[in-house]
C-alpha positions as MATLAB code, in Angstrom:
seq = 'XXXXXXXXXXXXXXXXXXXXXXXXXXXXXXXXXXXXXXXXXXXXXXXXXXXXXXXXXXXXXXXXXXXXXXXXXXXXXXXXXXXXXXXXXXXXXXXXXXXXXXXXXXXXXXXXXXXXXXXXXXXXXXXXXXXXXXXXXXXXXXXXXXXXXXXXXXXXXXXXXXXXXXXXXXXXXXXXXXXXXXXXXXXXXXXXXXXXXXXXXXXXXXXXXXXXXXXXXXXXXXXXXXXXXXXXXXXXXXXXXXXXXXXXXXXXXXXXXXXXXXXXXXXXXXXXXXXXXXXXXXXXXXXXXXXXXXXXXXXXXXXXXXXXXXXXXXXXXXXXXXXXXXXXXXXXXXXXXXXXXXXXXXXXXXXXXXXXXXXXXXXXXXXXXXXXXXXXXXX';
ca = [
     102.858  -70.787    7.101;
      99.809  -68.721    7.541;
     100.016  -67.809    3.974;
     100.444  -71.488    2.532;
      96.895  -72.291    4.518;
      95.582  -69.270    2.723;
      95.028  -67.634    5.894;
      94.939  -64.132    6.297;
      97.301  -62.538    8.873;
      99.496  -59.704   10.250;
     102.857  -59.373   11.796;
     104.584  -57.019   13.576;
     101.668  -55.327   14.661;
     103.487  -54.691   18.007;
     102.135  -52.029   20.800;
      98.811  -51.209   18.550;
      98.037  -54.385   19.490;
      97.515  -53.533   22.935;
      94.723  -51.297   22.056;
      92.500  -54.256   20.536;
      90.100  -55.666   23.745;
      89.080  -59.252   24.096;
      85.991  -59.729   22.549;
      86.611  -57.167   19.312;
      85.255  -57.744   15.722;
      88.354  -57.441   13.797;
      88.436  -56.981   10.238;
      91.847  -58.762    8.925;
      93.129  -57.510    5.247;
      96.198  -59.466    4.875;
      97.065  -58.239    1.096;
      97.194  -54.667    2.784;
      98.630  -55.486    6.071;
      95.292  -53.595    7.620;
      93.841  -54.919   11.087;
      90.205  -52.319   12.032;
      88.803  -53.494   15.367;
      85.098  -52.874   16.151;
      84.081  -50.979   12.367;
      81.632  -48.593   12.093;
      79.139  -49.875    9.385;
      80.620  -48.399    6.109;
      84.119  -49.964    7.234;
      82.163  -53.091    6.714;
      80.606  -52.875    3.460;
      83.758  -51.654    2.150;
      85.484  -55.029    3.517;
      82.539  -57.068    2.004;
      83.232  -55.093   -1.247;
      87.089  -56.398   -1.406;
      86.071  -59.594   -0.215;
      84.397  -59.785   -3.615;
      86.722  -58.608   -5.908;
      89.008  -61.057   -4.145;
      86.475  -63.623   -4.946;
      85.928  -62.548   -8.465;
      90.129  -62.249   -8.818;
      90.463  -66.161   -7.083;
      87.807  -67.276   -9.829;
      89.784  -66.017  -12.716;
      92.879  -67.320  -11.708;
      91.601  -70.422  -10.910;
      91.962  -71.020  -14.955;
      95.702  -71.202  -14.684;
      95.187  -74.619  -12.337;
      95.927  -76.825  -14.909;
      98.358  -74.343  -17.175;
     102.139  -74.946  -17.272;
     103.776  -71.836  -16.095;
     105.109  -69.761  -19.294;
     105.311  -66.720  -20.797;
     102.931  -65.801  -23.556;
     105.392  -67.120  -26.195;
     105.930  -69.763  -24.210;
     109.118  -69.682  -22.489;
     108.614  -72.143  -19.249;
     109.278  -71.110  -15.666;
     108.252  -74.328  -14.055;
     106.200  -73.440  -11.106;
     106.433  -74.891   -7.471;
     104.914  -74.667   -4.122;
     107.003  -74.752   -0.656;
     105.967  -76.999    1.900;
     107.099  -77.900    6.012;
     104.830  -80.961    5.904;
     103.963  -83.769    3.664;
     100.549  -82.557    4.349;
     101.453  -79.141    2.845;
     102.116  -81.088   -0.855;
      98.375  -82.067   -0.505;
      97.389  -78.037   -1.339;
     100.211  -77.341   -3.443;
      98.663  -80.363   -5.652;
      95.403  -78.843   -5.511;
      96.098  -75.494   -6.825;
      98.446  -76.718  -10.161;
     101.617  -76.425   -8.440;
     104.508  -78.802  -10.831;
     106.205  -79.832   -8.047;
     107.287  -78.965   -4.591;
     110.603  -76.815   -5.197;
     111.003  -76.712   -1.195;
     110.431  -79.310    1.604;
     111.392  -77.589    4.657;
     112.862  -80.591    6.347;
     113.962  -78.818    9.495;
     109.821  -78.437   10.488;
     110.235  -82.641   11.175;
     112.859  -81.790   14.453;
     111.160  -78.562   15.607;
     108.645  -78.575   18.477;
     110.061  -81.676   20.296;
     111.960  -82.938   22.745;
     113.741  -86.030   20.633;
     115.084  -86.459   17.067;
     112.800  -87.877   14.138;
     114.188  -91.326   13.364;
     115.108  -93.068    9.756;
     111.637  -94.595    9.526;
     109.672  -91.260   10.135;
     111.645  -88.925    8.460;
     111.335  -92.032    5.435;
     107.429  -92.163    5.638;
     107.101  -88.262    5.623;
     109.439  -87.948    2.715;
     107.873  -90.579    0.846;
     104.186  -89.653    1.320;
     105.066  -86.189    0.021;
     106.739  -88.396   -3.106;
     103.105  -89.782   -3.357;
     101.086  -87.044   -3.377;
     102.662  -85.225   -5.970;
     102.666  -88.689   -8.441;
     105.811  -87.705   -9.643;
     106.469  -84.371   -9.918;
     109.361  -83.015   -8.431;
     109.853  -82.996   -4.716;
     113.066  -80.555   -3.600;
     113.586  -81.600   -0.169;
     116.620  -79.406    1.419;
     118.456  -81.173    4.267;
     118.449  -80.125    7.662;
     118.475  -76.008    8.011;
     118.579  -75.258   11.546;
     120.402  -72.178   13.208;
     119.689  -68.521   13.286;
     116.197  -68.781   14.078;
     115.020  -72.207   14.042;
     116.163  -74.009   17.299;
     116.208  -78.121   17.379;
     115.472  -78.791   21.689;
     116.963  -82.353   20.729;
     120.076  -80.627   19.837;
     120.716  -78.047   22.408;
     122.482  -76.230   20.359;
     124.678  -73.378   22.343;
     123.820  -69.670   22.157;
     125.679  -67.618   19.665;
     126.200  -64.053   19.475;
     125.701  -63.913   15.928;
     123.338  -67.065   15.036;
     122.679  -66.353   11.272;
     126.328  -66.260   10.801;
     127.151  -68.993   13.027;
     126.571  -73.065   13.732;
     123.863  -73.375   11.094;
     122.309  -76.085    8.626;
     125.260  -77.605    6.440;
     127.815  -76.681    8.788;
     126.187  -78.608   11.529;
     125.397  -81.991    9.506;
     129.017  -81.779    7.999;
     130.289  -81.135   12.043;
     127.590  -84.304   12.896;
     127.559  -86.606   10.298;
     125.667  -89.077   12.199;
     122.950  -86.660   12.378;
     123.092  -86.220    8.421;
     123.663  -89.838    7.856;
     119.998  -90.925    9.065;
     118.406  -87.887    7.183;
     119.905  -88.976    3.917;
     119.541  -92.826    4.315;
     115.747  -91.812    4.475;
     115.705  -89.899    1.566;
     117.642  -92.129   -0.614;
     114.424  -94.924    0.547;
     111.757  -92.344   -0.373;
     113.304  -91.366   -3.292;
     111.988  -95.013   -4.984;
     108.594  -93.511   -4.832;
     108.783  -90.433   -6.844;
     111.085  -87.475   -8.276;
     112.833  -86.691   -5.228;
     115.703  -84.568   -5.083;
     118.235  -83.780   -2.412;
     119.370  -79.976   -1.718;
     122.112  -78.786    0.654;
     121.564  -75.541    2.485;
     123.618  -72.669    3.126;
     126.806  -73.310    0.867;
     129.550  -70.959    0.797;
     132.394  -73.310   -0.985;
     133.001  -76.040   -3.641;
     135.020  -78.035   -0.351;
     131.546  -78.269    1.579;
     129.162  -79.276   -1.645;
     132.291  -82.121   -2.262;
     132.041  -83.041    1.481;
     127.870  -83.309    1.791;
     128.145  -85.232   -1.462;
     131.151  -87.647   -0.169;
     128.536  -88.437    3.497;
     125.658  -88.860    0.665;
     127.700  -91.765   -1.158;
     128.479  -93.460    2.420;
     124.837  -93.331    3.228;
     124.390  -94.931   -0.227;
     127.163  -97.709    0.587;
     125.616  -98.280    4.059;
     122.278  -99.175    2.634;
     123.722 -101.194   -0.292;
     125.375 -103.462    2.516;
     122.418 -103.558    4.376;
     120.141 -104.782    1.477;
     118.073 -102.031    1.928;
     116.206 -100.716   -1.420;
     116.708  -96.975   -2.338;
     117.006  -94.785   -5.417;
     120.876  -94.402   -6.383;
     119.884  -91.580   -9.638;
     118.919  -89.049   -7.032;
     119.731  -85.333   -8.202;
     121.873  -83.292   -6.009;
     121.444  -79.457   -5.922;
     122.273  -76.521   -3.731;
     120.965  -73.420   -1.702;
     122.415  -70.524   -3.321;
     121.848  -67.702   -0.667;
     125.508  -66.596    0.675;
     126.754  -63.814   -1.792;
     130.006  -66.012   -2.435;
     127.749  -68.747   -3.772;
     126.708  -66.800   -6.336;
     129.408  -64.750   -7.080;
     131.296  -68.863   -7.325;
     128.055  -69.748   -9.007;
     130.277  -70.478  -12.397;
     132.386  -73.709  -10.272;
     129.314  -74.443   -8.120;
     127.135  -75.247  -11.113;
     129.628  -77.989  -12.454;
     129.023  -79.754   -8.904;
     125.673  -80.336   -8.779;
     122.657  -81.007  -10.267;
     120.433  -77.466   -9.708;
     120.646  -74.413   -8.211;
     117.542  -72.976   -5.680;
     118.263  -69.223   -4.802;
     117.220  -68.835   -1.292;
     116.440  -64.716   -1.889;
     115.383  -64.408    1.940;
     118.942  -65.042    3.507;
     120.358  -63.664    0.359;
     119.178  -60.445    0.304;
     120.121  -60.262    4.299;
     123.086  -61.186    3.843;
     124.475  -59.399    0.832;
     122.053  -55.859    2.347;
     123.573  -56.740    5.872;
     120.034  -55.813    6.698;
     118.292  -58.722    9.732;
     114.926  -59.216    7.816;
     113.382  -59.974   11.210;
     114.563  -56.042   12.573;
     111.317  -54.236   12.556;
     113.546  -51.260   13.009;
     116.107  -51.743    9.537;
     113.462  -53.166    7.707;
     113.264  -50.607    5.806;
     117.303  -51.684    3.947;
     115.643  -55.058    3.412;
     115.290  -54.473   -0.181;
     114.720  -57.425   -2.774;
     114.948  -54.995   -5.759;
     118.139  -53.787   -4.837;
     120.699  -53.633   -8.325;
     123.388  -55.511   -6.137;
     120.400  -58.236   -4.949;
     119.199  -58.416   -8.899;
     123.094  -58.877  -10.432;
     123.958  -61.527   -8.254;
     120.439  -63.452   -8.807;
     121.630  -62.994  -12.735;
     125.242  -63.941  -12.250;
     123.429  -67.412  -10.779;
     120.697  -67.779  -13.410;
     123.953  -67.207  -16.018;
     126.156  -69.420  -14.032;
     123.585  -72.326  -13.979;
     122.444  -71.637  -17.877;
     125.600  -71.778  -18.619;
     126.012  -75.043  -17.720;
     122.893  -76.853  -18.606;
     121.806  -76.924  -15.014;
     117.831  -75.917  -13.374;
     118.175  -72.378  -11.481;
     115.188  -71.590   -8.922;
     114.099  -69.045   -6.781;
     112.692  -70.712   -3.651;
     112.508  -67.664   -1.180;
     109.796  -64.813   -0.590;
     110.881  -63.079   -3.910;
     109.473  -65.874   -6.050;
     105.842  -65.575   -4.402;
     105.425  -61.555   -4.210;
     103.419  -59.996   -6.957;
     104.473  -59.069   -9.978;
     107.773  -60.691   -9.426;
     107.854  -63.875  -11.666;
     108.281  -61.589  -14.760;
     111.291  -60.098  -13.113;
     112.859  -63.348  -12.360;
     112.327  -64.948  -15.739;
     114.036  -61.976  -17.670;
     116.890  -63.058  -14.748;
     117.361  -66.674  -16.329;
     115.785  -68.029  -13.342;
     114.001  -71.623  -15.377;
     111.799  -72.377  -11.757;
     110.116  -70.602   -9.160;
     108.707  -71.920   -5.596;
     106.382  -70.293   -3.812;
     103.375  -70.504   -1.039;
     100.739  -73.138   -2.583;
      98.082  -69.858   -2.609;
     100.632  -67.423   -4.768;
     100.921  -70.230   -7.487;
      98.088  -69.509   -9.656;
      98.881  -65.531   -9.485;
     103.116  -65.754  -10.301;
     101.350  -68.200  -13.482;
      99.016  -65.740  -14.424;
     101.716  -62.890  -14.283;
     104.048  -64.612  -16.728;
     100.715  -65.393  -19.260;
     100.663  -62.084  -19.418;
     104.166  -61.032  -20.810;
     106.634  -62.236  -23.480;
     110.090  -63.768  -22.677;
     111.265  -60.537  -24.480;
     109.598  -57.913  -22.078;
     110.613  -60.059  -19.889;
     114.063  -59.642  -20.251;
     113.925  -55.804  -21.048;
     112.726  -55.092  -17.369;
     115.151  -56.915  -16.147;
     117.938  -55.390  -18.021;
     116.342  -52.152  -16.964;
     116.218  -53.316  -12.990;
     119.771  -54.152  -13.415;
     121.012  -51.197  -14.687;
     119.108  -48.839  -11.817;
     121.752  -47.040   -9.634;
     119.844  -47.634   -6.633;
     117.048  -49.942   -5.181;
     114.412  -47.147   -4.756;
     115.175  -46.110   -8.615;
     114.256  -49.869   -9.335;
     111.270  -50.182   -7.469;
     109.763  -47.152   -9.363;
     110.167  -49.031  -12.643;
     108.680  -52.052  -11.305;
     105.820  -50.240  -10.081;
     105.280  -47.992  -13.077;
     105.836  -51.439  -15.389;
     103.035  -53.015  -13.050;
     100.457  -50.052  -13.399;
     101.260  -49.550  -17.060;
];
């Protein structure tokens, strides 16, 4: 969140922290993950100095603003900001984004004691339509579980939470939960390019059942008289390993694909990406990560279908290039990293585009890949 306001920040800073006094000048480099508390004079001219190359390195990308994102032959990798809040569309406008490739739905039922109703969840939905004058607005349904909690819900304590009573399973197990969420975006969808997305999909049975609840939301609103958009496009969250290794059947069910890297990469690494202490295996460059991020992109191609990256991956430097000699046709990102993952595809053909990747993919180990990237990046 901090890094969709363009605000700097650090995490996991942990007992170091203690040493920092109320009152402290702190210098905060976010890029570098550096914190210095009460610098000596140098430290801050050196700060001032990066503050201006940071400047100077905003002010030339600020000429990608009103680019589509391509390669330098042209090859388009539509690029997309991710939002919590209808409010959040507002920036992503602002800074050339082509459409919001992630609403975070789940930030409406957080911090409160009650559930959203129809007519807010319909107004949010719809003013995010309106602000992006319609460009596409991905708006995934209800992802709660592992570690976002819903008070409303009171959802019981599980032992293993990321592999438990989460997002699709629990609107498929509460369908009257679901119901509302989708009767509201069915009404907001009259007002712009807005497209449903379920998360967390492991099986054809559960995309055909979230698709079934979608059509009796649609009948329930027809009998009502109530106005909505009947043409919305349906895609999925592809971020359990047997998603994508199904991929090939998934893709004739929907719509689009979104790869949700974070989860993915923790789940296929069986690395928790919140573990300060296995952080370490949390590796997006990892061959196994990269082949089953192709076998989507191929899956989805394949079959005529849109295949996005909507996770961390899609945002970190140097990593649209990567994704693009994948297959992947759209990446989503924080509204501030749009203008640099644009700029990094201007800068490279589809065709060395695709040779890193093939040469990513055919690394024996993640640390093997991560020195090409970097050596590709300096070069």
């Amino acid at each position: 969140m901090a890094r969709s306001m363009g605000i700097p920040a650090i995490v996991g800073a942990g007992e170091k922290a203690d040493e920092i006094a109320d009152g402290d000048l702190l210098l905060i480099d976010g890029a570098a993950g550096e914190v210095v508390a009460q610098p000596d004079e140098q430290t801050l001219a050196d700060f001032a100095e990066r503050q201006k190359a940071d400047a100077a390195h905003r002010a030339m990308l600020a000429q990608y603003k009103d680019k589509e994102g391509a390669t330098s032959d042209g090859r388009r990798v539509i690029i997309e900001g991710n939002i919590g809040t209808p409010d959040d569309a507002v920036r992503v406008a602002e800074l050339g984004g082509e459409g919001v490739g992630l609403f975070r739905s789940e930030f409406l039922f957080m911090d409160r004691t009650d559930l959203p109703s129809e007519e807010e969840q319909f107004a949010a939905y719809k003013k995010a339509c309106e602000i992006m004058q319609g460009k596409p607005v991905i708006i995934r349904t209800l992802d709660i579980g592992g570690d976002k909690e819903v008070p409303a819900l009171a959802l019981e304590q599980e032992q293993n939470p990321f592999l438990g009573y989460r997002a699709i399973r629990i609107c498929l197990n509460q369908p009257e939960l679901f119901l509302i969420q989708l009767r509201a975006l069915l009404r907001a969808a009259q007002y712009g390019d807005l497209r449903i997305m379920f998360p967390m999909i492991s099986s054809v049975d559960e995309v055909r059942d979230a698709k079934q609840v979608l059509e009796q939301a649609k009948d329930m609103l027809t009998a009502e008289g109530v106005p909505f958009n009947s043409n919305v496009k349906v895609g999925i969250m592809v971020e359990i390993p047997v998603a994508a290794v199904c991929a090939d059947v998934l893709a004739k069910e929907v719509d689009f694909f979104s790869i949700g890297t974070n989860d993915l990469i923790q789940y296929s690494c069986a690395v928790d990406r919140i573990n300060e202490k296995i952080s370490y295996l949390y590796r997006p460059l990892h061959p196994g990560v990269l082949r089953l991020i192709a076998m989507t992109a191929k899956a989805a191609n394949e079959n005529g279908i849109e295949v996005g990256v909507c996770g961390e991956m899609a945002g970190t430097a140097g990593m649209a290039p990567v994704l693009c000699g994948l297959g992947v046709t759209n990446l989503s990102m924080s509204a501030s990293a749009m203008l640099a993952a644009k700029a990094d595809l201007a800068k490279h053909s589809y065709d060395e585009c695709r040779e890193l990747a093939d040469k990513l993919l055919a690394c024996a180990s993640a640390s093997d890949a991560e020195r090409i990237f970097t050596d590709w990046r300096e070069s």
